[in-house]
C-alpha positions in Angstrom: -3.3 17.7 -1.3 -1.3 18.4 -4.7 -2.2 21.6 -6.1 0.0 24.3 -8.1 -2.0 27.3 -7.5 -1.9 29.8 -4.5 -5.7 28.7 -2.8 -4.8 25.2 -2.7 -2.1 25.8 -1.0 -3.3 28.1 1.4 -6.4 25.3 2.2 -4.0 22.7 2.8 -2.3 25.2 5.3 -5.1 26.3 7.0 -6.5 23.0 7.4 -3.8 21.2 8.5 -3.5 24.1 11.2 -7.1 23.6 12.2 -6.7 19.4 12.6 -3.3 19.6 13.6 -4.2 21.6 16.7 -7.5 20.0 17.3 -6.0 16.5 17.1 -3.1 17.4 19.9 -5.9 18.8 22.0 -8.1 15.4 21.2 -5.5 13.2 22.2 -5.0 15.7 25.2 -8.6 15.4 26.7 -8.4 11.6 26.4 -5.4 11.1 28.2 -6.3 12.9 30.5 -9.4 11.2 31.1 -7.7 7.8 31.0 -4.9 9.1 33.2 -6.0 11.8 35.2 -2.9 13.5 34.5 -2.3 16.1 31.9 -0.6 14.6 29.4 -0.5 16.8 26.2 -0.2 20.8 27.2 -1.3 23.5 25.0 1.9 24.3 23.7 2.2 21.0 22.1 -0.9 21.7 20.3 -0.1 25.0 19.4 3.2 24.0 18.4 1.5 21.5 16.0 -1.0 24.1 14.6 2.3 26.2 13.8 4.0 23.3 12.2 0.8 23.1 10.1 0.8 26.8 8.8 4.5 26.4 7.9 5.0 22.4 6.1 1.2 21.3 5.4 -1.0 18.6 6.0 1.3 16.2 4.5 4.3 17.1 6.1 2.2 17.5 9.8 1.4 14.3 9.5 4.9 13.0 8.8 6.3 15.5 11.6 3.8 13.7 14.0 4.7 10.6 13.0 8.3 10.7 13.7 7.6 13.1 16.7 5.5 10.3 18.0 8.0 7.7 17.2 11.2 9.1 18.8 9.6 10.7 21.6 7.8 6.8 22.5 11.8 5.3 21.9 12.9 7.7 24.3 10.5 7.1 26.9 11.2 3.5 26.2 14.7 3.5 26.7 14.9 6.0 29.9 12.8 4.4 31.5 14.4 0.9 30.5 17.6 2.5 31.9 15.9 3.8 35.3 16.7 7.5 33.9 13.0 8.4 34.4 9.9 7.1 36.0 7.2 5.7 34.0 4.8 8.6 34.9 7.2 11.3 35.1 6.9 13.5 32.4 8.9 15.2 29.3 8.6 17.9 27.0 7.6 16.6 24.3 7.5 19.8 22.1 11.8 18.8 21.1 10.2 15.7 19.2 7.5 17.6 17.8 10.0 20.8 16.9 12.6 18.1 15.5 10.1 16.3 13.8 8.7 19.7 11.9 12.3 20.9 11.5 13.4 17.3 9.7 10.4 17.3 7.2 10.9 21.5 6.1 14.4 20.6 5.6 14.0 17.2 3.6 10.7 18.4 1.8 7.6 15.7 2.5 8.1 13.9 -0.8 11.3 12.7 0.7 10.1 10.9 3.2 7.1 9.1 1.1 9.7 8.0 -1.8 12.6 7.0 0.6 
């Protein structure tokens, strides 16, 4: 959502709080379902709602992305390495904080153009 004034902005914000948290929370209630394990905690989601309020729609769903990405090659390769069970858990709020940390700093455009 491009817009130069002060209300787009704040919409963008507000809704990328409202779907970033209720996608985590989604994704949550599914796994758990399909796993009978929880999966996702609240504080990812709420972690994800925060990330919202502070880089935007755009940059949540980047921040996702990657935190998605790194945290699945992590997994991957501990449990490759028989440094982790397959159903042991992780937090995975690092990937998500890293993930919301890399776009603020890089600004969301420069992960589209690059």
């Amino acid at each position: 959502l491009e817009s130069n004034n002060g209300i787009g902005l704040f919409i963008d914000h507000i809704s990328a709080v409202i779907w970033g948290f209720a996608a985590m929370r989604i994704i949550s209630i599914i796994s758990k379902l399909v796993s009978k394990k929880e999966c996702l905690g609240l504080g990812d989601a709420n972690l994800v709602a925060l990330g919202g309020s502070w880089i935007g729609s755009e940059g949540l769903a980047i921040a996702t992305s990657i935190a998605f990405i790194i945290g699945a090659v992590y997994s991957l390769t501990a449990i490759l390495g028989r440094l982790m069970e397959p159903s042991q858990p992780f937090p995975f709020a690092a990937f998500l904080a890293g993930g919301i940390w890399g776009v603020w700093c890089s600004s969301p455009e420069w992960w589209w153009i690059h």
